[in-house]
C-alpha positions as CSV (number, residue, x, y, z in Angstrom):
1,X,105.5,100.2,115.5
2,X,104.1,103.7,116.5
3,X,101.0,104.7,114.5
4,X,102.4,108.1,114.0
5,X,105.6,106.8,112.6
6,X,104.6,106.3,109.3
7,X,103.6,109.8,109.0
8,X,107.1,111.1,109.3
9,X,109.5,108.1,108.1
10,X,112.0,108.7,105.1
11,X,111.4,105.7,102.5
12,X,114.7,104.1,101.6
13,X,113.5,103.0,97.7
14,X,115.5,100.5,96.2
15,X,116.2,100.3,92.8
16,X,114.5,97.5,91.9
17,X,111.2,97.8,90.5
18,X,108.4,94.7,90.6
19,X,105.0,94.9,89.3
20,X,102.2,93.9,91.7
21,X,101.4,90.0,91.6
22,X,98.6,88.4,93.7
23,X,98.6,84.5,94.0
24,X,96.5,82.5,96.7
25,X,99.4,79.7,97.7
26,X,97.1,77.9,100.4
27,X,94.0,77.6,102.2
28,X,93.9,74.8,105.2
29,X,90.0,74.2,104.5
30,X,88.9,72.4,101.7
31,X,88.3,74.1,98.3
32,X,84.2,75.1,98.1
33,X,82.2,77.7,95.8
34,X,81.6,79.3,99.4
35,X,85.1,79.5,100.8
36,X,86.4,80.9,96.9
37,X,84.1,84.2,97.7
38,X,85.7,84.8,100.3
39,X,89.2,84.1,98.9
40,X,88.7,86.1,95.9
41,X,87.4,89.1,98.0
42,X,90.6,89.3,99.7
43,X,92.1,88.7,96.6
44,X,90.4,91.8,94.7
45,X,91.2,94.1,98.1
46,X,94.8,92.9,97.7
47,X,95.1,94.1,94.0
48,X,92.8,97.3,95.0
49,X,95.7,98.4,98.1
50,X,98.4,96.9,96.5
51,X,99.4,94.1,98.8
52,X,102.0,91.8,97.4
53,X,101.7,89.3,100.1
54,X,99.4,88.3,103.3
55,X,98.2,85.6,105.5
56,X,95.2,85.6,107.5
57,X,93.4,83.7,110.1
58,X,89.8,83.4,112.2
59,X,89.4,81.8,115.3
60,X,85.8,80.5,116.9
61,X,85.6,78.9,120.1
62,X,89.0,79.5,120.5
63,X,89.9,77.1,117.8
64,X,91.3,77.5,114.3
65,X,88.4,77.7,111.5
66,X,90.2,78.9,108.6
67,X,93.7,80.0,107.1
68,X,94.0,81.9,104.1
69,X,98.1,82.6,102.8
70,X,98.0,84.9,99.6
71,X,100.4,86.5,97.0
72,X,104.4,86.9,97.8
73,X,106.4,86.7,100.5
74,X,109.7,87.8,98.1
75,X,108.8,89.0,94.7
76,X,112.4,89.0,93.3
77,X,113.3,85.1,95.0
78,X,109.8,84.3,93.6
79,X,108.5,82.7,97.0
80,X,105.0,82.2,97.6
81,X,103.1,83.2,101.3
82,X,102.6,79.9,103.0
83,X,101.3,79.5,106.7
84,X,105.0,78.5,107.9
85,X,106.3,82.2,106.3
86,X,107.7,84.9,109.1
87,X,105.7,88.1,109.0
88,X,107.2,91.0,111.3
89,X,103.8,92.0,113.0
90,X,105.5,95.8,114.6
91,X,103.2,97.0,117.5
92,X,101.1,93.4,117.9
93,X,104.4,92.4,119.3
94,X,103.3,94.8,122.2
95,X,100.4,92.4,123.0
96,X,103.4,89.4,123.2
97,X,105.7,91.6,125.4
98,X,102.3,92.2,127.9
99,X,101.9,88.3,128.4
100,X,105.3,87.6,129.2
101,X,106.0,90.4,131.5
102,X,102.2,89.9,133.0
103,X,103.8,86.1,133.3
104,X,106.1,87.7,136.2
105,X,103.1,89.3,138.0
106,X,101.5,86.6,138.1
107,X,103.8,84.6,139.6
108,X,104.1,87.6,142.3
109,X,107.0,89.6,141.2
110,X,105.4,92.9,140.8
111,X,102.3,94.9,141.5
112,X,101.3,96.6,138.7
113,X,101.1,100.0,140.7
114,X,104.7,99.6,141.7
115,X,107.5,102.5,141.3
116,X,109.5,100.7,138.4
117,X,112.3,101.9,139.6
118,X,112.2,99.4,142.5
119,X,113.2,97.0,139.1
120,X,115.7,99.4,137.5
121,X,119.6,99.5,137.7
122,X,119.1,103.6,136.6
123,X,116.5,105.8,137.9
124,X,113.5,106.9,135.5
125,X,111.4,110.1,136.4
126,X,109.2,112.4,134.3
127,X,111.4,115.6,135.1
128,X,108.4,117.7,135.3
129,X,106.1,115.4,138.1
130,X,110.3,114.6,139.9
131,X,107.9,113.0,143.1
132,X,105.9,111.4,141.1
133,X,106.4,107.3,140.3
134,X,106.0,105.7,136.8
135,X,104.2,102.4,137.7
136,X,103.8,99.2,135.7
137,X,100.4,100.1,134.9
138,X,100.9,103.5,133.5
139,X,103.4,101.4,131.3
140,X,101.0,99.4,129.8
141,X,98.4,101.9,129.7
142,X,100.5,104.6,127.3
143,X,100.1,106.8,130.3
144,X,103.8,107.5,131.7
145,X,104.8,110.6,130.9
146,X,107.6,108.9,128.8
147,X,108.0,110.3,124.2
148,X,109.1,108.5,122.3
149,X,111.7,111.3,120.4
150,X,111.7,110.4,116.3
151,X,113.5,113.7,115.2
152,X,116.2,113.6,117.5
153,X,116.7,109.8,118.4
154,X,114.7,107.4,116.9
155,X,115.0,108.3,113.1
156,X,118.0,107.1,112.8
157,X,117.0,103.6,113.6
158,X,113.6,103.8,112.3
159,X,113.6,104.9,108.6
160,X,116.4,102.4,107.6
161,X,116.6,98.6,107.3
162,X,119.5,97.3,108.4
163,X,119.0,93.9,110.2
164,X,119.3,93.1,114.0
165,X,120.0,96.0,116.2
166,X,123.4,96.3,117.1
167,X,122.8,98.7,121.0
168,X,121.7,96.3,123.8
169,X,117.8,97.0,125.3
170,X,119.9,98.3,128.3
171,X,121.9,100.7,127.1
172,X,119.6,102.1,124.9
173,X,117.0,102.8,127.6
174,X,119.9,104.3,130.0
175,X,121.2,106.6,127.3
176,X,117.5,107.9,126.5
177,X,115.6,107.9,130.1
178,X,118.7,108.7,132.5
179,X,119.9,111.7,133.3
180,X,123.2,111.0,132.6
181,X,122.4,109.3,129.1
182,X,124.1,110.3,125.9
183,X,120.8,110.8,124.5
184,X,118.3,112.2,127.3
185,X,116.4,115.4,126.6
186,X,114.3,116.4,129.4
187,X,111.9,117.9,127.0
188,X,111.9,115.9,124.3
189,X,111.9,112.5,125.8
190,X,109.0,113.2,128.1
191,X,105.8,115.0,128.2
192,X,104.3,117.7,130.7
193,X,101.5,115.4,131.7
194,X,101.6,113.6,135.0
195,X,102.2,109.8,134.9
196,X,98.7,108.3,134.9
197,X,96.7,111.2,133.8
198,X,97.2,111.3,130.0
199,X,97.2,108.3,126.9
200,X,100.1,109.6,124.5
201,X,101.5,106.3,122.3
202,X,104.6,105.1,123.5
203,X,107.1,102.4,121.9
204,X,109.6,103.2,124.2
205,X,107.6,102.3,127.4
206,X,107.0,98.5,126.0
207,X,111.1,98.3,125.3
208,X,111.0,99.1,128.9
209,X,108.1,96.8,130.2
210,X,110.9,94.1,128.0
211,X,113.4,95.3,130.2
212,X,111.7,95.3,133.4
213,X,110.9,91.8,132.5
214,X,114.4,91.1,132.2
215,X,115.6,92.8,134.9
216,X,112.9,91.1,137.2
217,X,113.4,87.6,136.2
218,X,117.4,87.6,135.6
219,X,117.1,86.3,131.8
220,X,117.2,88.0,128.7
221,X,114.1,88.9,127.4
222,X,114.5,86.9,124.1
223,X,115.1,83.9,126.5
224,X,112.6,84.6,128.8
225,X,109.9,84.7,126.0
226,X,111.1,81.4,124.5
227,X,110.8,80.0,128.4
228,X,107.3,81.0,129.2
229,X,105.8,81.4,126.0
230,X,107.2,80.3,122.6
231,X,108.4,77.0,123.7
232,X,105.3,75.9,126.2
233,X,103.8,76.5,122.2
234,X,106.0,74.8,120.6
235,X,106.5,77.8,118.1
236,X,109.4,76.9,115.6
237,X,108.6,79.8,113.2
238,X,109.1,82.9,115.7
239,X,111.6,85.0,117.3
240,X,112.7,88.7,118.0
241,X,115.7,89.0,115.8
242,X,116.3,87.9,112.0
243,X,119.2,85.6,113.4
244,X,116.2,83.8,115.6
245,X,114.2,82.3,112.5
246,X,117.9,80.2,111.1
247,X,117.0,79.5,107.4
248,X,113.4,80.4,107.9
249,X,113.2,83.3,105.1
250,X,111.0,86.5,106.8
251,X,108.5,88.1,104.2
252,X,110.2,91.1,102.9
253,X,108.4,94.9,103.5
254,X,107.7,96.8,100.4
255,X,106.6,99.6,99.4
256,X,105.6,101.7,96.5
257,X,107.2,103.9,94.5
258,X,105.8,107.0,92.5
259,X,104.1,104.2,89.5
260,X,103.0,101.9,92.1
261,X,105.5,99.5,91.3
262,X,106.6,97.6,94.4
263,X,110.3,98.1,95.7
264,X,111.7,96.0,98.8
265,X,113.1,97.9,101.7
266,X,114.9,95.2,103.4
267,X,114.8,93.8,106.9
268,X,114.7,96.1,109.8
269,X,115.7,96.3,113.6
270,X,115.2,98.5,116.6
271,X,116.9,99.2,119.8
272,X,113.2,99.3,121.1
273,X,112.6,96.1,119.7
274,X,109.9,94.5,122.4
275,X,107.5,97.1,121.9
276,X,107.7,95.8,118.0
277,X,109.9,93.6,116.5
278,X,109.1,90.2,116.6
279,X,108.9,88.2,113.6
280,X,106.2,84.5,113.2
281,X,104.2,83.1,111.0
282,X,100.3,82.9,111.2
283,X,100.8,79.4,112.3
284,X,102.3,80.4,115.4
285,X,100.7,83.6,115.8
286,X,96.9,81.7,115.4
287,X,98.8,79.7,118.4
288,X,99.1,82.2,120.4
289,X,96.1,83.6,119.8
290,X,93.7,80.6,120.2
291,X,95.6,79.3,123.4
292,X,94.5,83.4,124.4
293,X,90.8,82.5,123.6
294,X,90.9,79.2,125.2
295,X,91.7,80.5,128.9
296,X,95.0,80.0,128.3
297,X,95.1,76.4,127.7
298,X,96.2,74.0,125.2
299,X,96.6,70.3,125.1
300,X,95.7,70.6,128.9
301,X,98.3,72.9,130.2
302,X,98.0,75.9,131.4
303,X,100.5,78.2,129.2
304,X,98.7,82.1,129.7
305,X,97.9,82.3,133.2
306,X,94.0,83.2,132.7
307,X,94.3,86.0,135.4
308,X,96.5,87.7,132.9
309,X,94.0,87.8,130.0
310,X,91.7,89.1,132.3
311,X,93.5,91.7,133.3
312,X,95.1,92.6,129.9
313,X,91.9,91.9,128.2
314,X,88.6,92.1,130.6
315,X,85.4,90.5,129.5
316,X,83.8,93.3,131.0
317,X,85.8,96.2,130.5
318,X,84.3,99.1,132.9
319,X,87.6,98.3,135.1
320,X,90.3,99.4,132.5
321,X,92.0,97.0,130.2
322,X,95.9,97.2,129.0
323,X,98.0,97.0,126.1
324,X,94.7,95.8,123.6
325,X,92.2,98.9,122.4
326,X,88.5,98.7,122.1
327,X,86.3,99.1,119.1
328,X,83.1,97.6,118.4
329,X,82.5,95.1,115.2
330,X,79.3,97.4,114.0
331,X,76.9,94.5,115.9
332,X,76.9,95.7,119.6
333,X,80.1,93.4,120.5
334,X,83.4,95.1,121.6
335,X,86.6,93.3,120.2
336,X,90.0,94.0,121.5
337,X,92.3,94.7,119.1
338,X,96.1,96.2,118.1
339,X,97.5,97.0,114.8
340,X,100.8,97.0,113.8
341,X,102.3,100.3,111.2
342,X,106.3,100.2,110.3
343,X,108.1,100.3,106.9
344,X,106.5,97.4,104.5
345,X,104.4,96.3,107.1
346,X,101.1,96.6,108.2
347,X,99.0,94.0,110.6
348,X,96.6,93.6,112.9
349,X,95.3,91.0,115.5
350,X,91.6,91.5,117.3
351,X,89.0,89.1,119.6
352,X,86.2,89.1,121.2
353,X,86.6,87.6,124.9
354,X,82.6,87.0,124.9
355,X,82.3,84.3,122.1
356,X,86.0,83.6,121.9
357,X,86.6,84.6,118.3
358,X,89.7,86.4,116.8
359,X,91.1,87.2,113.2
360,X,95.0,88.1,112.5
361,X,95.5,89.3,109.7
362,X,99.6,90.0,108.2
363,X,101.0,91.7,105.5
364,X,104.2,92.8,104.2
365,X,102.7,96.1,102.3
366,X,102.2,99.5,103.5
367,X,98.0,99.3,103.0
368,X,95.2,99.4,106.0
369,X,94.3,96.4,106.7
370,X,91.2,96.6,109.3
371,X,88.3,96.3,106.1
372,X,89.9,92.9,105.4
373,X,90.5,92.0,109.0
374,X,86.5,93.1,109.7
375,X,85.5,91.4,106.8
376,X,87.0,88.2,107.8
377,X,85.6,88.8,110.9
378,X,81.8,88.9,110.1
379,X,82.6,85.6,107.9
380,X,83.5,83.3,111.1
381,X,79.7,82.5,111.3
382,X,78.8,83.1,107.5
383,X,78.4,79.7,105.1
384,X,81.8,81.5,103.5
385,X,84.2,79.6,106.5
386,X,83.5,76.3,107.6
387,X,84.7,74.2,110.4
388,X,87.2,72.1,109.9
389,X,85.7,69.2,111.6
């Protein structure tokens, strides 16, 4: 989830101890000389960070150009990555959580400069700017005011894997952002910077953009992302909680231990689990993703309302953009992108709005994962991936 979490989370090391194995399962291009250099550069970074498992993908034209799946998705079960295996991708959920709530303002249920608490059953304020209204856009924009508090709330959820949270979305936010919650701490649950004037990372503002979307639409947010986005995809292979994917096995997050052996953690869950939770494979993700690049469309139908990418992700950018961050590719050209950080997990998805290319790349190790993402990148037009005409 949060990029600073990783800093400060308490590994649970089991006592298992696997040494690192690195096995490419499955490419969906045909075999070349070409396509192998790039395979066994991903390969070689795998055994140089340590990554026991990943699956990547590159987009052009808004269309699927190549899938790599690499190493293991459960070293002690012996099971291989394939394109059909259930990554948890932490904070790129966020960019999943914009589109379906951005759904609702598209359809006119909100402004994005609204108060939120026109939406809300409980009343949320920064208690040092009282007059002052967190709006949708601040939301998005990591700009509300709202901390997310590790020390004295969130550590106890986010340095242990225990499965599906057990406290509701609502509850949760209640007991950390009213005034009356068990857990609210005027000072350490919000900032002294005015809603809209500061950037401070913030998973607890995208569990509540998942709660405004429920609240504003009257379905659960689980259901209302299978109504508006994973079913219009036909996506089979994702969901927000472990009990989502049935017999569908999710990679397992490992780390390392003091001799770089690789130990599993387990599976986790969060009460804040919209702002980074969700678990799919690259074949749904690349779904996603391509139907992003392609206006919104696939098969004819119009699934991502194209106003939404543009305001989420502008082509040209000098108006403000949401949820995505900015970087350039080393060329002149400025991707979007968002990575993902939690326990045995690291990810990251990225595009390019101009030329309609994207790479995801997913992992279920604790090593960056940009170089490789960037590399694959810079191959979309390179001889090493071809179209698979």
């Amino acid at each position: 989830m949060g990029q600073d979490r990783m800093q400060t989370i308490e590994r649970r090391l089991h006592t298992l101890i696997i040494p690192i194995v690195v096995l490419i399962t499955l490419s969906t291009v045909v075999c070349s000389d070409s396509e192998q250099t790039l395979d066994s550069s991903i390969i070689d970074r795998m055994e140089e960070l340590k990554i026991p498992g990943l699956a990547a993908v590159a987009i052009d034209s808004g269309r699927v150009v190549w899938m790599g799946t690499y190493g293991w998705a459960n070293i002690e079960n012996q099971d291989v990555v394939t394109p059909h295996t259930p990554f948890m991708i932490a904070s790129v959920s966020k960019t999943i959580t914009a589109i379906i709530l951005m759904t609702l303002y598209a359809d006119g249920h909100f402004e994005l400069d609204d108060d939120i608490n026109e939406y809300l059953p409980f009343s949320i304020r920064n208690p040092n700017f009282p007059l002052i209204p967190i709006s949708f856009r601040n939301l998005l924009r990591h700009r509300s005011g709202i901390a997310d508090d590790y020390e004295g709330f969130y550590k106890q959820y986010w340095n242990v894997a225990e499965g599906d949270p057990t406290i509701s979305l609502d509850k949760y936010l209640e007991s950390y952002l009213d005034p009356e919650g068990a857990d609210y701490s005027s000072s350490e649950n919000f900032l002294n910077y005015e809603p809209g004037d500061h950037y401070s990372y913030c998973n607890t503002c995208y569990a509540l953009l998942g709660f405004l979307a429920q609240q504003i639409s009257g379905s659960p947010f689980e259901q209302l992302s299978q109504e508006v986005l994973f079913q219009p995809l036909q996506l089979e292979e994702t969901g927000w909680f472990l009990r989502d994917l049935g017999v569908r096995e999710p990679a397992m997050p490992y780390g390392l231990d003091d001799s770089d052996k690789f130990v599993p953690y387990g599976h986790n869950g969060y009460p804040d689990w919209p702002a980074g939770q969700l678990r799919t494979s690259i074949t749904d993700l690349s779904r996603i993703l391509s139907t992003y690049l392609s206006g919104g469309e696939i098969g004819g139908d119009n699934v991502i309302n194209p106003g939404v990418i543009e305001i989420l992700s502008p082509v040209i950018p000098d108006q403000g953009f949401h949820t995505w961050r900015l970087q350039g590719d080393g060329n002149g050209d400025l991707l979007y992108s968002h990575t993902g950080s939690d326990i045995g997990i690291r990810t990251i998805m990225m595009l390019n709005r101009i030329n309609s290319k994207g790479v995801i790349v997913l992992t279920n190790g604790e090593a960056e994962v940009q170089s490789i993402a960037n590399e694959i990148y810079k191959s979309i037009n390179s001889p090493l991936i071809k179209n698979n005409d």
